[in-house]
N, C-alpha and C positions, 0 to 999 in steps of 0.2 A: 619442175614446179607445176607445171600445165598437168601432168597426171596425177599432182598428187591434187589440183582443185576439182578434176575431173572428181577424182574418188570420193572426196570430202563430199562432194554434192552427193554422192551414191547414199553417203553415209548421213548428212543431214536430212536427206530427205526417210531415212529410215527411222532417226530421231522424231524428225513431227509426227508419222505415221505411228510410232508408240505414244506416244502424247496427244494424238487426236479421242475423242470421243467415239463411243461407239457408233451415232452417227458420222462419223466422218470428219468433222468438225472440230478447229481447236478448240481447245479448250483458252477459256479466256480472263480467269479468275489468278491473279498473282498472288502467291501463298508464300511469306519470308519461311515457312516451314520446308517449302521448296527447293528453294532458294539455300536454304541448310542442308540439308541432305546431298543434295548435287557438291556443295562445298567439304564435305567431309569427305566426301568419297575419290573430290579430286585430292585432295591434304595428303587422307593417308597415302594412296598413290604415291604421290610426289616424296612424301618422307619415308614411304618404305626403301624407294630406288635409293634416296640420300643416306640414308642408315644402313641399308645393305653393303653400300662401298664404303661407309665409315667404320664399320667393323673389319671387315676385309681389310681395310688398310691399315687395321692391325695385328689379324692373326692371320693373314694369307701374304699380301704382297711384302712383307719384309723378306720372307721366305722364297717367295717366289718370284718377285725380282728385283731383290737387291741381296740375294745370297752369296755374295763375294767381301760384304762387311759385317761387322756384330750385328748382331742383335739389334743393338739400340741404336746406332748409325742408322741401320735399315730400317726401323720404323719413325727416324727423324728424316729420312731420306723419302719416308712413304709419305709421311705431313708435310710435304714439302710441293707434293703433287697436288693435297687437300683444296689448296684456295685456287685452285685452276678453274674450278667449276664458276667460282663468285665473280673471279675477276671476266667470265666469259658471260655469265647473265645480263648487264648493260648491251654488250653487243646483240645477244640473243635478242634483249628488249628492242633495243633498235632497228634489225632487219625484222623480226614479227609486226612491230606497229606495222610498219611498209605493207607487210602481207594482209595485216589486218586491214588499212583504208582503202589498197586494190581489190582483195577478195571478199572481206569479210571476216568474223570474229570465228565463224565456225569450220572456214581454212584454215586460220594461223591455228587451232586449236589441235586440228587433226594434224598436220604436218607436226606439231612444235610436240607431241605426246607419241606420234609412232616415231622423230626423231630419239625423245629421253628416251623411248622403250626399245630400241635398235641398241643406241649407243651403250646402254646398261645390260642389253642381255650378251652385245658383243662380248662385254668386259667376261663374260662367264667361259668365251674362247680363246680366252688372252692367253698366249703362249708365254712360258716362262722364261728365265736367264738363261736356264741351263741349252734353250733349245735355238734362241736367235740373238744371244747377248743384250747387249744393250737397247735391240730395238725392242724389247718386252718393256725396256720406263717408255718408251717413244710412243708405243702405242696406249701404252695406259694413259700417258699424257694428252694424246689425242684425244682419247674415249671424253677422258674427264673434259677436259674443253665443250666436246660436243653435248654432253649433259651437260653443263652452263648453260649454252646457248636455248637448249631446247627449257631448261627452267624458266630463262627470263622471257622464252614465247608461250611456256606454259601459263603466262598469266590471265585471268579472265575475267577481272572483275567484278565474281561473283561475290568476294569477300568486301567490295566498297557498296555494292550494290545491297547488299543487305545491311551495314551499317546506316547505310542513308535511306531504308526504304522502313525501317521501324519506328516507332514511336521515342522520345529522345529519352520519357525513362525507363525505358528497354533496350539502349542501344549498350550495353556493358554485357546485356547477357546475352545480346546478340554478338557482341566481337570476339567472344569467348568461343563461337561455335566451332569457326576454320581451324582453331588451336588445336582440336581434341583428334584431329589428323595426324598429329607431331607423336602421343604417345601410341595409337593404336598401332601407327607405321614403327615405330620402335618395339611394341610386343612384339609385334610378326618377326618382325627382321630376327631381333634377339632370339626369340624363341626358336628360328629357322637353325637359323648359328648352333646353339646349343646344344639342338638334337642331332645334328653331322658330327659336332665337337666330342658328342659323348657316348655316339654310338657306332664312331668308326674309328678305327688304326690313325693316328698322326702321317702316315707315309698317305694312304687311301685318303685321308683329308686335304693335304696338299697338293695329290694328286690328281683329285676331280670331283670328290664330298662339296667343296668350301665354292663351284660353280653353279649349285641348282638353284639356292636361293637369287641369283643372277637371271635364272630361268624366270623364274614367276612372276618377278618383275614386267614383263614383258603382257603376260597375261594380265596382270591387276591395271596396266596400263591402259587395256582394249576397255576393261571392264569401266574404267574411271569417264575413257573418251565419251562411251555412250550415255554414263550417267549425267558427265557436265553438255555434250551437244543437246541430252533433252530439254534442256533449261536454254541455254542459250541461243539456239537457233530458234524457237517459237517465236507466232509474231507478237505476243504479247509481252515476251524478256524482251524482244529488239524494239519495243517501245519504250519497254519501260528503261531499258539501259538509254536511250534514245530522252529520253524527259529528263534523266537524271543527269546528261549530260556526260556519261560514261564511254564516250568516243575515242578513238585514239588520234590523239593530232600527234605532228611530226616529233621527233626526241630531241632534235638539239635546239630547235625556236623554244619548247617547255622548258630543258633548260633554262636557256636564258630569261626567260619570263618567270620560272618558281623556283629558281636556284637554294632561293633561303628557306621555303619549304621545304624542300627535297633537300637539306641538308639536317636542320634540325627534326624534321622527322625521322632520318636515320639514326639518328642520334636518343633518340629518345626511346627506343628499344636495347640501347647497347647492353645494361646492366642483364637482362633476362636473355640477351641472345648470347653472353659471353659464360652464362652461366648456363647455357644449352649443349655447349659442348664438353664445359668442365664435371656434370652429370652423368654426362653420356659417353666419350671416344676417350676422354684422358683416362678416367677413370681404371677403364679396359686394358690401356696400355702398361698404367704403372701395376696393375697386378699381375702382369705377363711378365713385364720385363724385370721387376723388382721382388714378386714375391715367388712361393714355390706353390702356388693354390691353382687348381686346375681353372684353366679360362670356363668349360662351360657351366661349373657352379657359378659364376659369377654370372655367368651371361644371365642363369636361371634368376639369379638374383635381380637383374637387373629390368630382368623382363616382368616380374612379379611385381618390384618396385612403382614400375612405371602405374601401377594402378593407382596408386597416389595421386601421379601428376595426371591422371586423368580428373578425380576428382575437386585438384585445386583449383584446375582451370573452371570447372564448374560453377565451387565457390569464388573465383575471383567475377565472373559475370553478374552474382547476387551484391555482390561486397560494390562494386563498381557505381552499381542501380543507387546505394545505399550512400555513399561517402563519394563520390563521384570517381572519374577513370584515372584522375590527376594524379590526385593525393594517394590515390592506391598503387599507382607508379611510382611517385616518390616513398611510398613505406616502401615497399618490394626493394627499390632500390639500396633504402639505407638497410634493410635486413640482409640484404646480397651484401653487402660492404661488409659489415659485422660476420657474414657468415665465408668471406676469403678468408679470413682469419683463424676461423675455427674447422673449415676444411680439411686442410692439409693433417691437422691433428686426429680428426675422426679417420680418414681416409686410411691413418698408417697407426689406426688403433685395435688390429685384429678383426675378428670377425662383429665382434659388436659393432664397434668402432667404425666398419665399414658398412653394415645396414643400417644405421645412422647417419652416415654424412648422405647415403641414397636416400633415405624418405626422406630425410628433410631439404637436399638437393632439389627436390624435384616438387616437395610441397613449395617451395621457396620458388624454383621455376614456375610451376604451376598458378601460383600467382599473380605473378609477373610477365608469364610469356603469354598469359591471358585472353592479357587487354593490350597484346603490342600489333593487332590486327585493328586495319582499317581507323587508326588513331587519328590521323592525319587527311584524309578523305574529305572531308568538311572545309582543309583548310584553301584546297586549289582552288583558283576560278575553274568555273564550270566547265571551261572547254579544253581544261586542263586537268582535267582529274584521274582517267582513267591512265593515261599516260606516265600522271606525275604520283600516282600511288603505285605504279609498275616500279618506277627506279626509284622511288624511296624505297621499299623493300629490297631492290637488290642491291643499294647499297647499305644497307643497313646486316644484311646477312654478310657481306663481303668484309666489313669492319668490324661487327661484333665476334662473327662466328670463322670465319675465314680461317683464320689463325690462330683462335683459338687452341689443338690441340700441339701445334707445334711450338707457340712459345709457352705453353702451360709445359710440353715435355724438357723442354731446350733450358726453362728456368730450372723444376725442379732437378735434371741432371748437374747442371753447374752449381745449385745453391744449397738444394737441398730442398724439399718438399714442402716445405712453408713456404718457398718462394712461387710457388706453382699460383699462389692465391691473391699476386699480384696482379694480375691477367685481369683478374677478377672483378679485384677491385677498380683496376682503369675503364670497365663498363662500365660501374656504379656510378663510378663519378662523372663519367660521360653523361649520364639519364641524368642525373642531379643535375649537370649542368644545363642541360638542355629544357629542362621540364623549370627552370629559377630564370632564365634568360630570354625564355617567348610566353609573352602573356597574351599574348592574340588567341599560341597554341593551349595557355592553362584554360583561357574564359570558353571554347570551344569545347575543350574537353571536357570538361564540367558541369 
C-alpha cells in the first residue's frame, strides 16, 4: 500500500501540473462541464471492463471453462460467476473509504482503477479447462471478485457532486450525463467482439482472438485515471467536494445512521437496472444458444442499437427538467412492466422481431437508466453522503443487475421465453414500490 500512495502522489501531482495555468497556478473556476467530462470518461472505462466480461461470459468462458458440460449448463455455469463482482463491491466500498480518510480520494482512486485494470486485463491470461482443470473457474472467480472490489473503490463522487453543484432545474439533465458512459462502453466492447467474431476462425477465436479486448481495458483505464485525478485532486474540487460535504465517513456507523436511504435508493433504480441486462447479456445468450444466426451479426446489431440508448438518456435529462425525475421514473417503470411482456415476443420474432425488442429495449432503458444517477444524494445528511451514495449504488447494481442474466436464462430454459420477462417485471415493481412508499424521496426529487 505504501508504494502504491507513494506512486499515487507521482501521479497527482502530474494531474494538477496539467490543470495548472500557464502561469503555474491553479486554476480556480469550478465548471459542472468539468465535472462532466471527467465523469464520462470514468463511466465508459468502468462499463467497457463490465461489458467486456459480460460478453465473454457468453461466448468465450462456457467454452473455455466449462467445456465438460453443454452448452447451455456452461453458460448457466458462466452466470453463475456474474454476481461475484456485485456481491464484492460493498466490501471494495468498505476497505476504499479506509483508504480514502488515511490517504485521500486521489489514492483510493489510483489503487482502486490499476486494481479493475490488472484484475480485467488478467482475465485476458486466463488459462482454460483444458490446461489446469477446474482451477481455470477458480481463477476467473478470483479475477471477478477482485473487479468488484476495485468497482466499489472505483467510486468518486464525481457523479453526486455534480448533481448537487447545478441549479435544481438542471439537475435531470445533469444526472443524465454519467449514464451516457453505459452505452459508449457497450459500442466499444461490442464492436471489439464482433470484429474478432467475424474476422477469425472459431478455433483462432477461443484460442486467443476473444483475449485483446481484455487488453485494452487496461489502457482505457490509465486513460480514465488521469482524466478523473485532474478533477479530483485540485484544490478547488477538494473544496468544493469539502462544502458539499462529499467526505467519506466510516461504512458501517452510515449504515446504521442511513439504512432506510440506502435501501430505498437501491431500490428505486431496480426496474431500469434489471432491464440493463435483459438489453444487453440475455439477449446474446438466447441467440447463441437457441438460434442458428451468427453471434457477430448480432453483436453488430447490438452495437448500432446502442445508439438509441445514447440518445434516450439524453432525452430523459430534458423530459426530467420538464415533468420532474419522479414521475419520469415511475412512467419508465410502468412501460418496463408492460414491455416484460411483450419482450420475449419480439425477441423470438425473427429478424424484425429482434431489432425491435433492441431499440425499444434500450429507448425504454435509456429513459430510465437516465435519471437513476445521483437520485438519492440530496437525501443523506451531509456527512453521510459521499459514503451513503457509494453503497446505494452498489447495492442497487447487486439486486437489480446481478442476477439478472442467470435468472432471465434459468427462467426462459425451464418455461419457455415468456417466462424470461418475469425478472423484469419484479424491477418494475420494485421502483413502483419504492418511488409510492417515500415521499421524503418523491418531494426531493421533484
Amino acid at each position: 500500500m505504501a508504494e502504491a500512495f507513494v506512486h499515487s502522489q507521482e501521479i497527482e501531482a502530474d494531474a494538477r501540473a496539467v490543470n495548472a495555468s500557464p502561469n503555474g497556478e491553479a486554476q480556480i473556476s469550478v465548471q459542472s462541464e468539468e465535472i462532466a467530462i471527467g465523469v464520462i470518461i470514468g463511466r465508459t472505462s468502468e462499463f467497457f471492463d463490465f461489458f467486456v466480461y459480460a460478453i465473454a461470459s457468453v461466448i468465450v468462458f462456457p467454452q473455455l471453462v466449462f467445456p465438460f458440460v453443454d452448452r447451455l449448463t456452461g453458460t448457466l455455469y458462466s452466470f453463475a460467476l456474474f454476481p461475484l463482482a456485485f456481491f464484492a463491491r460493498p466490501l471494495g466500498t468498505l476497505l476504499f473509504m479506509w483508504v480514502d480518510r488515511r490517504h485521500g480520494r486521489g489514492t483510493k482512486l489510483t489503487m482502486a482503477l490499476f486494481l479493475l485494470g490488472t484484475a480485467t486485463v488478467a482475465m485476458g491470461f486466463l488459462p482454460g479447462y483444458a490446461a489446469v482443470g477446474v482451477w481455470s473457474a477458480i481463477l476467473l472467480s478470483a479475477l471477478r471478485i477482485l473487479q468488484g472490489i476495485a468497482l466499489g473503490g472505483a467510486w468518486d463522487g464525481l457523479a453526486s457532486l455534480l448533481a448537487l453543484n447545478v441549479p435544481q432545474d438542471r439537475r435531470g439533465w445533469y444526472a443524465m450525463i454519467p449514464q451516457l458512459g453505459a452505452p459508449l462502453g457497450l459500442m466499444v466492447a461490442s464492436a471489439l467482439f464482433a470484429f474478432f467474431t467475424a474476422y477469425m476462425s472459431a478455433e483462432d477465436f477461443i484460442s486467443w482472438g476473444w483475449r485483446y479486448p481484455f487488453f485494452v481495458a487496461f489502457a482505457l483505464n490509465v486513460v480514465a485515471l488521469f482524466a478523473r485525478l485532474r478533477i479530483v485532486v485540485t484544490p478547488e474540487y477538494t473544496a468544493l467536494f469539502e462544502n458539499r460535504e462529499l467526505k467519506a465517513s466510516p461504512v458501517l456507523p452510515t449504515v446504521g445512521r442511513e439504512w432506510k436511504t440506502i435501501v430505498i435508493g437501491a431500490l428505486v433504480p431496480l426496474a431500469s437496472f434489471a432491464l440493463f441486462h435483459m438489453v444487453t447479456v440475455f439477449p446474446l445468450s438466447w441467440i447463441l444458444l437457441f438460434t442458428e444466426q451468427e453471434i457477430a451479426r448480432f453483436l453488430w446489431i447490438e452495437t448500432a442499437c446502442a445508439v438509441f440508448f445514447i440518445f434516450a438518456i439524453i432525452i430523459s435529462g430534458v423530459l426530467a427538467d420538464h415533468i420532474g425525475r419522479r414521475t419520469l421514473l415511475g412512467i419508465g417503470a410502468v412501460a418496463i412492466a408492460l414491455f416484460s411482456g411483450l419482450a420475449p415476443l419480439l425477441l423470438n420474432g425473427g429478424d424484425a422481431g429482434e431489432i425491435a425488442f433492441m431499440i425499444t429495449g434500450f429507448i425504454l432503458l435509456g429513459l430510465s437508466f437516465g435519471q437513476s444517477s445521483g437520485t438519492v444524494a440530496a437525501n443523506f445528511a451531509k456527512d453521510s453522503r459521499y459514503t451513503g451514495a457509494a453503497l446505494t449504488s452498489d447495492l442497487a447494481w447487486l439486486f437489480g443487475a446481478g442476477f439478472a442474466p442467470l435468472v432471465a436464462l434459468a427462467l426462459a430454459d425451464k418455461l419457455g421465453l415468456i417466462a424470461s420477462g418475469l425478472y423484469l417485471l419484479s424491477g418494475a415493481v420494485g421502483t413502483l414500490a419504492a418511488l409510492a412508499l417515500n415521499k421524503e424521496l418523491a418531494r426531493r426529487l421533484d
